[in-house]
Each structure stands twice: as C-alpha cells, then as structure tokens.
KEMAR-412028 format. One record per residue (C-alpha): chain; residue number from 1; residue in three letters; y, z, x. Coordinates in Angstrom, 1 decimal, decimal comma, always signed. Example, Ala and Ser with C-alpha at 12.3 -4.5 7.8 and 13.67 -1.06 7.14 Angstrom:
REM residues 2
+------+-----+------+--------+--------+--------+
| unit | pos | code |     py |     pz |     px |
+------+-----+------+--------+--------+--------+
|    A |   1 |  Ala |   -4,5 |   +7,8 |  +12,3 |
|    A |   2 |  Ser |   -1,1 |   +7,1 |  +13,7 |
+------+-----+------+--------+--------+--------+
REM end
This chain:
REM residues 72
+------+-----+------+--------+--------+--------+
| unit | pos | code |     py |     pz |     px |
+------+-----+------+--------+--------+--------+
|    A |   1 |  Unk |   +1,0 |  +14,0 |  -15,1 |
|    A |   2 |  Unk |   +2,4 |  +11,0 |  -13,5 |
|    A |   3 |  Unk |   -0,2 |   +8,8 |  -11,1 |
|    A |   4 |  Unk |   +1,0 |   +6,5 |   -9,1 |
|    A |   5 |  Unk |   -0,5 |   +3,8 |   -6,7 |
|    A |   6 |  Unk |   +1,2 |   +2,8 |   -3,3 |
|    A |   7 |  Unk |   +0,9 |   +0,7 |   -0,4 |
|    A |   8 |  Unk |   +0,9 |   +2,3 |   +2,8 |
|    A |   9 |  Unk |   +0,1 |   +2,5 |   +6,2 |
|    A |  10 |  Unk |   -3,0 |   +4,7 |   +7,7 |
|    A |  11 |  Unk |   -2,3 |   +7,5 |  +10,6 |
|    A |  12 |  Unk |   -5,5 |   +8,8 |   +9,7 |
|    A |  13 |  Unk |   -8,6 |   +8,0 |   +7,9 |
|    A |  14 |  Unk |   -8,2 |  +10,6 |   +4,8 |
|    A |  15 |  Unk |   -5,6 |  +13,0 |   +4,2 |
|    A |  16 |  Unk |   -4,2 |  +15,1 |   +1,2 |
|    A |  17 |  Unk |   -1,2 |  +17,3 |   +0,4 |
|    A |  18 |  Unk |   -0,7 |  +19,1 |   -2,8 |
|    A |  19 |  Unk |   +2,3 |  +21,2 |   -3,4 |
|    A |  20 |  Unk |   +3,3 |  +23,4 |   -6,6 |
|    A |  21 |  Unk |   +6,6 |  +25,1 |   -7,1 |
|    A |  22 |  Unk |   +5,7 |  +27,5 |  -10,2 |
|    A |  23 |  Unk |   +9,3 |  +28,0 |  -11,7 |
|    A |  24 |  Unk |  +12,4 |  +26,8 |  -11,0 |
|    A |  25 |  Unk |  +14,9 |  +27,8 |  -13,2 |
|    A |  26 |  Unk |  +15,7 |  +31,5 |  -14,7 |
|    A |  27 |  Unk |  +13,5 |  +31,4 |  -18,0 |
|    A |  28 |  Unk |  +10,6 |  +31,1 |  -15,8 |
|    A |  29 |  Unk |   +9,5 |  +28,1 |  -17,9 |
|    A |  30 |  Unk |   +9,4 |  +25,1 |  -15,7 |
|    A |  31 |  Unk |   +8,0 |  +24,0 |  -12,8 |
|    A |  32 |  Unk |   +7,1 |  +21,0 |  -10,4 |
|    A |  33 |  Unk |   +3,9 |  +19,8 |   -8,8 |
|    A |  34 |  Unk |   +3,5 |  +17,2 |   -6,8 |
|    A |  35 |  Unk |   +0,7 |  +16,0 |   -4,5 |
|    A |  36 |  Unk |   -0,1 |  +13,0 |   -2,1 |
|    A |  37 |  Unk |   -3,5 |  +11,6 |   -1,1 |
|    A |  38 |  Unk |   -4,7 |   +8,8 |   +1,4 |
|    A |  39 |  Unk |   -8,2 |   +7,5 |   +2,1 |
|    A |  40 |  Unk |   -9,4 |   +4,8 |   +4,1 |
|    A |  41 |  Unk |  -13,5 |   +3,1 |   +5,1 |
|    A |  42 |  Unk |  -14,9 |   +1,7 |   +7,7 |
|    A |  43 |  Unk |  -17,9 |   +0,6 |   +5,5 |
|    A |  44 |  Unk |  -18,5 |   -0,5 |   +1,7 |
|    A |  45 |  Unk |  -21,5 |   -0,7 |   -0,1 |
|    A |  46 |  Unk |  -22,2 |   -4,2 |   -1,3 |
|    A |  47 |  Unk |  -25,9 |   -4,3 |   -2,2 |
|    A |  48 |  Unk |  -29,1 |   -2,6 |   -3,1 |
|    A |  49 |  Unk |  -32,6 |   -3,9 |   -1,9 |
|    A |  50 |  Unk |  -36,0 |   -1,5 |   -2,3 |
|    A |  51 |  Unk |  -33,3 |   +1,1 |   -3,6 |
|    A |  52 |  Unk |  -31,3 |   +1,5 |   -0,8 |
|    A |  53 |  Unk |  -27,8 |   +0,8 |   -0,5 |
|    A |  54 |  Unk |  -27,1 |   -2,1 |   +1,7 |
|    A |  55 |  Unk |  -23,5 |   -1,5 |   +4,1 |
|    A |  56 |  Unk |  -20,7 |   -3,7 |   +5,5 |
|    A |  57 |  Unk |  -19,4 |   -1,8 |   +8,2 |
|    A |  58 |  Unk |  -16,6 |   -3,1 |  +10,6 |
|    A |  59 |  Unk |  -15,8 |   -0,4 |  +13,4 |
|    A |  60 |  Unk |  -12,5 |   -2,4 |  +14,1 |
|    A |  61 |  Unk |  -10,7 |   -2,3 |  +10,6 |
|    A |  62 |  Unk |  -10,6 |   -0,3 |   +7,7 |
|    A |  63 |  Unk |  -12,3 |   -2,4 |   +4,7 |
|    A |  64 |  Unk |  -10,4 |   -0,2 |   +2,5 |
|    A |  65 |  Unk |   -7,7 |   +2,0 |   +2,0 |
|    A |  66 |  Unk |   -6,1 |   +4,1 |   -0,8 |
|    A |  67 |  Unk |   -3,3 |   +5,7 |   -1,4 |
|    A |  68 |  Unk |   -1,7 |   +7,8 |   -4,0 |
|    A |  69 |  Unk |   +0,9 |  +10,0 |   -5,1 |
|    A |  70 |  Unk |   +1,0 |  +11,9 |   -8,0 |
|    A |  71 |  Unk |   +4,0 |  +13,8 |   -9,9 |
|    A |  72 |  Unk |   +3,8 |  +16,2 |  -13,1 |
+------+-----+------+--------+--------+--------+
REM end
C-alpha cells in the first residue's frame, strides 16, 4: 500500500472515503483500492499537571489539520 501526505484545504472538521474495486480485469486477479482521509482540531494537548492533560484550544482556527490519501 501506497500512503501519501497532502496539503489541503478543510470543508469539514473530519472526513473519510474508502473505496475498493475487487477485480478488474478477466482473470479475476487484480484489483484497486483507494481511500482518502481528512482531520482537523480545534485544541492540542500540550501539557500535563496533577495527571491531567493541559489544552490549547482556539474556537477560531484549526491548530491542526491532516490529510491523507492512500493507494494500493
């Protein structure tokens, strides 16, 4: 499987597709898959104090986003 990393931009928060084509030629030997998956947070861990996970959260922008696509 092939992983790739992208930039991109965000028209939601998190999102996924996966799709999977079983066989595509007569011998019924080969086949594609291929998915796609974006991710984005409002607030990251940065800390802990007493065992509890301090957060930087900014309700305007998303601190960080992710995006991936992936090919086999």
């Amino acid at each position: 499987m092939i992983l790739h990393n992208c930039r991109c931009s965000l028209a939601t928060p998190n999102d996924s597709e996966f799709y999977t084509i079983p066989y595509i030629n007569k011998k019924l030997n080969v086949g594609l898959s291929a998915g796609f998956y974006v991710t984005s947070v409002k607030e990251v861990a940065y800390n802990t104090f007493n065992n509890k996970i301090q957060l930087f959260k900014d309700p305007d922008q998303f601190l960080r986003k992710k995006c991936r696509y992936m090919s086999d």
